[in-house]
PANU-344044 format. One record per residue (C-alpha): residue number from 1; residue in one letter; x, y, z. Coordinates in steps of 0.02 Angstrom, whole numbers. Layout:
<rs>
<r seq="NUM" type="A" X="X" Y="Y" Z="Z"/>
...
</rs>
This chain:
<rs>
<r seq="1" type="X" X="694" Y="-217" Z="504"/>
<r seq="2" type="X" X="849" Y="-163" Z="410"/>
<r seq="3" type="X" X="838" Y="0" Z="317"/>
<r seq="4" type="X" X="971" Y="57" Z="191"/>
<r seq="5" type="X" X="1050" Y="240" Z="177"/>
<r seq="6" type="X" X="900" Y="315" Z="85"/>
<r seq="7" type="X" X="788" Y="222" Z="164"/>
<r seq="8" type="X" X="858" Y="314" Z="346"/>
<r seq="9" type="X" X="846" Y="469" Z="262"/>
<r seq="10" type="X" X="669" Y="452" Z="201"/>
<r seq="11" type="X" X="615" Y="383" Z="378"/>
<r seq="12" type="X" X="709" Y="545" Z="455"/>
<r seq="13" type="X" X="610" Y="654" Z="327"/>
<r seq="14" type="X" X="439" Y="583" Z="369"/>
<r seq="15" type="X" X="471" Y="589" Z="548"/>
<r seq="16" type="X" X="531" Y="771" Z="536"/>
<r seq="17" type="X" X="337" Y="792" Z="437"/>
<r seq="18" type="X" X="255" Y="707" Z="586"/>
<r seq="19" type="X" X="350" Y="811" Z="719"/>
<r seq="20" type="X" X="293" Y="975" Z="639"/>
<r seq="21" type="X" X="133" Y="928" Z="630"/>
<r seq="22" type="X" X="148" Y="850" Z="807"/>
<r seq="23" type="X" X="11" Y="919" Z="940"/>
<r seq="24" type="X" X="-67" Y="828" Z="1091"/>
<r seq="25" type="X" X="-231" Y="854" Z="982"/>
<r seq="26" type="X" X="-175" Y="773" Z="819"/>
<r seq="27" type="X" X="-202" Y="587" Z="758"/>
<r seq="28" type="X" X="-156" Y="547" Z="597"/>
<r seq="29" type="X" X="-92" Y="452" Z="459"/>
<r seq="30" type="X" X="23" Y="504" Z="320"/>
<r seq="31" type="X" X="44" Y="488" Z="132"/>
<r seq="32" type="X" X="172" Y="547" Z="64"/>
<r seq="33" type="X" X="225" Y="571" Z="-111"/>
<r seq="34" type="X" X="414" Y="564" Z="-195"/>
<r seq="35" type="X" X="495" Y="582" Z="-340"/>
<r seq="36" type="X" X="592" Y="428" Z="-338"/>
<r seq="37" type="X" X="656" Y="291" Z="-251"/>
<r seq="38" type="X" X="774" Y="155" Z="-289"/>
<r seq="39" type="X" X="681" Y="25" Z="-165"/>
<r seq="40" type="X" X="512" Y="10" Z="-216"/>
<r seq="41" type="X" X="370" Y="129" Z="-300"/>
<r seq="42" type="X" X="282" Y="135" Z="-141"/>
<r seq="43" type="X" X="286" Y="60" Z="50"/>
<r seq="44" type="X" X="205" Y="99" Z="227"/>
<r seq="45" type="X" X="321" Y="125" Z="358"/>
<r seq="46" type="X" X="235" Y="49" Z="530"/>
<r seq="47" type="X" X="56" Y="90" Z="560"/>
<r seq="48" type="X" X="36" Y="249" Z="508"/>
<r seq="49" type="X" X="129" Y="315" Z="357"/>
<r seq="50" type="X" X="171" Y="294" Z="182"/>
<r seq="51" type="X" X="253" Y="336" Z="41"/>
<r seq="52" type="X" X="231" Y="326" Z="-167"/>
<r seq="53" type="X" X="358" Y="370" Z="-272"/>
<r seq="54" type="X" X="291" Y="482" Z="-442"/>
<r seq="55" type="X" X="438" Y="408" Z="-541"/>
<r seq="56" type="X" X="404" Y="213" Z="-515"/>
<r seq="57" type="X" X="215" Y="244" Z="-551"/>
<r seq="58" type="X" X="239" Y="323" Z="-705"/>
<r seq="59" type="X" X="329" Y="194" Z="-778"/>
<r seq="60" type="X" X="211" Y="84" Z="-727"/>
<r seq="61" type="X" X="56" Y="193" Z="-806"/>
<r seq="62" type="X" X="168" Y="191" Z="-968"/>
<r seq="63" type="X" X="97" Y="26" Z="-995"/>
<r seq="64" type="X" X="-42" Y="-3" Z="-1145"/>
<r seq="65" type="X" X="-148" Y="-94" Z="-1027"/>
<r seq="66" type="X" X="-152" Y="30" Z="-871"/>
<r seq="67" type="X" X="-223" Y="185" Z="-863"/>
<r seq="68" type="X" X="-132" Y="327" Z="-794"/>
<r seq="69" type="X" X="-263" Y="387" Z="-657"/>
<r seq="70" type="X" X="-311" Y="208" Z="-614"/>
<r seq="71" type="X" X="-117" Y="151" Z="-564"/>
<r seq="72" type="X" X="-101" Y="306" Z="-471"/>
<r seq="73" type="X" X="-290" Y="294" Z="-358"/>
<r seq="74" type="X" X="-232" Y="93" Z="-340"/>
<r seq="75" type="X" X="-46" Y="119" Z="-273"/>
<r seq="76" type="X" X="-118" Y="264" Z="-134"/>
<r seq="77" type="X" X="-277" Y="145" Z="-84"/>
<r seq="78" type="X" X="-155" Y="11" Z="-70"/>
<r seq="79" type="X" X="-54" Y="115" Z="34"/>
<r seq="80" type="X" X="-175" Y="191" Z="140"/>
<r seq="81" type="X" X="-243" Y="-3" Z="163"/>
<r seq="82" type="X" X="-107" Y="-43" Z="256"/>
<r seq="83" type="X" X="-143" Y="104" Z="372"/>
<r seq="84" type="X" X="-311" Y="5" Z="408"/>
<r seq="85" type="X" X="-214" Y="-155" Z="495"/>
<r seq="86" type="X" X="-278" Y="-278" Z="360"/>
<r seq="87" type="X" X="-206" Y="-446" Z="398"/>
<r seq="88" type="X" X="-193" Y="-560" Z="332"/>
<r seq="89" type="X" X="-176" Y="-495" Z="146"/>
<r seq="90" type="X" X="-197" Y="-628" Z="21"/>
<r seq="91" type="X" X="-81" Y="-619" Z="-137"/>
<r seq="92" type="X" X="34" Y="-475" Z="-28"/>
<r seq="93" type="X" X="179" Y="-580" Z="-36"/>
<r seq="94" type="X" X="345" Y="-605" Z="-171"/>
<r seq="95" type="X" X="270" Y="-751" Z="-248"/>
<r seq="96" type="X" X="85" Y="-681" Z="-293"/>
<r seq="97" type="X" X="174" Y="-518" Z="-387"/>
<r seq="98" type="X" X="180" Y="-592" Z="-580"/>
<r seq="99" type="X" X="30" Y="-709" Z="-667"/>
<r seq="100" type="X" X="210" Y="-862" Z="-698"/>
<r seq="101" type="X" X="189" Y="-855" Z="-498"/>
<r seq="102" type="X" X="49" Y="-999" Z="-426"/>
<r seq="103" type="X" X="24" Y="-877" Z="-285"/>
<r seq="104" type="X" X="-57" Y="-753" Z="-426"/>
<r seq="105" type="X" X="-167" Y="-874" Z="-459"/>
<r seq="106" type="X" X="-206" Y="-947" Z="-289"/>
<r seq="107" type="X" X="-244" Y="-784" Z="-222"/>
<r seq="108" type="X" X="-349" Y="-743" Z="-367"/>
<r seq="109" type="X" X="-532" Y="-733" Z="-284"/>
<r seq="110" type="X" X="-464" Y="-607" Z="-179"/>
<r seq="111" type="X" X="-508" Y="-438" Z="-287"/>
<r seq="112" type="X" X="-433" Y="-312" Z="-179"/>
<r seq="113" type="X" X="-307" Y="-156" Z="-212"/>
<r seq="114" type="X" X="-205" Y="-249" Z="-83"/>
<r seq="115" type="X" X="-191" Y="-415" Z="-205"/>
<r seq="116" type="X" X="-34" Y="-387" Z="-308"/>
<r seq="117" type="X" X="-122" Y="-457" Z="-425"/>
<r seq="118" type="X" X="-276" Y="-324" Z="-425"/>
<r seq="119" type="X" X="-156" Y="-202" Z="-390"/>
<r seq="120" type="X" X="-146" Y="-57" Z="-535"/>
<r seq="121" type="X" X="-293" Y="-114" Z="-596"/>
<r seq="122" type="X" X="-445" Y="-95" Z="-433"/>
<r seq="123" type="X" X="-484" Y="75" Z="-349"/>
<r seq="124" type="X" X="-565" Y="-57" Z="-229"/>
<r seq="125" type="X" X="-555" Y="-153" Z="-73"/>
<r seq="126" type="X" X="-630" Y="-333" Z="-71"/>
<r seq="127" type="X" X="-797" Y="-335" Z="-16"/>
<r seq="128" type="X" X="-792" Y="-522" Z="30"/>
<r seq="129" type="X" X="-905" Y="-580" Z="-74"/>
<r seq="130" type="X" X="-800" Y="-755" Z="-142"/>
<r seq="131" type="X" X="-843" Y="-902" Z="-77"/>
<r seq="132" type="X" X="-665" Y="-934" Z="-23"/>
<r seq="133" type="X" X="-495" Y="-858" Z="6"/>
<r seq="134" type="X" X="-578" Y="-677" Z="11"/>
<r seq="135" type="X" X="-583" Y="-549" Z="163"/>
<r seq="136" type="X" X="-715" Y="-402" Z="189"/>
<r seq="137" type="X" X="-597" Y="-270" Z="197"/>
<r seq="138" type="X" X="-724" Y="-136" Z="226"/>
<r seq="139" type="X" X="-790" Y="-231" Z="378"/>
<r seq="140" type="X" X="-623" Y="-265" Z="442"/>
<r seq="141" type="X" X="-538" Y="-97" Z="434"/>
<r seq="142" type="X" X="-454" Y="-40" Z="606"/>
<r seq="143" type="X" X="-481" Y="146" Z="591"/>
<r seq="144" type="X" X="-378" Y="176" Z="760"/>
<r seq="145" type="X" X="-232" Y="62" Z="679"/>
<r seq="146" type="X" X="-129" Y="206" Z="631"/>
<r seq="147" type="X" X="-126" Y="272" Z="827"/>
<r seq="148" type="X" X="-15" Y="136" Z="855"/>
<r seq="149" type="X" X="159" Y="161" Z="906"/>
<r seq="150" type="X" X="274" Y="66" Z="772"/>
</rs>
């Protein structure tokens, strides 16, 4: 994967976190929260850590329809899911992100923070309860994943 320049230096930053914290003893994940970010309000990097930015999720909260606390809960579950090794993610993709896209729709019964299209809206992971296209997410978390070596 191809990172630009402040993607490097945001990779170099949370690598400098996870050396500090660095013991033989220590397994962990991280979360960690920025100001801003001209690539995208929030992203995992590998198995194990993530980021948010503050700036992108505001503007998103500024919406009528969201509620402040509710983007904020959704964009760090969403994060941390990917911590979990969910795959495959349904509706995780560039053309489930808008309701104009058909994978919105298709991806629908899938009512997970991890759906783009739940996403900002559900404090929740799917329980699996659809018929079809829908994953157990509780049931399927990896809670090891993030010991993996990206």
């Amino acid at each position: 994967m191809l990172f630009n320049n402040e993607q490097n230096g945001l990779l170099v930053e949370i690598n400098q976190l996870k050396q500090a914290l660095n013991s033989p003893d220590y397994k962990g994940a991280y979360g960690v929260l920025i100001y801003s970010s001209s690539w995208v309000a929030g992203a995992a990097f590998g198995p194990n850590c993530f980021y948010i930015t503050s700036k992108g999720h505001e503007k998103k909260a500024s919406s009528p329809l969201l509620d402040r606390d509710t983007v904020f809960a959704s964009a760090f579950m969403h994060e941390t899911g990917h911590t979990f090794g969910f795959w495959p993610i349904p509706g995780h993709n560039q053309n489930s992100m808008y309701p104009w896209q058909l994978g919105w729709w298709l991806n629908r019964p899938y009512k997970s923070c991890m759906n783009y299209g739940y996403m900002y809206y559900t404090v929740d992971y799917s329980d699996g309860s659809r018929i079809i296209k829908d994953y157990d997410d509780w049931s399927r978390m990896r809670l090891d994943y993030f010991e993996q070596e990206w």
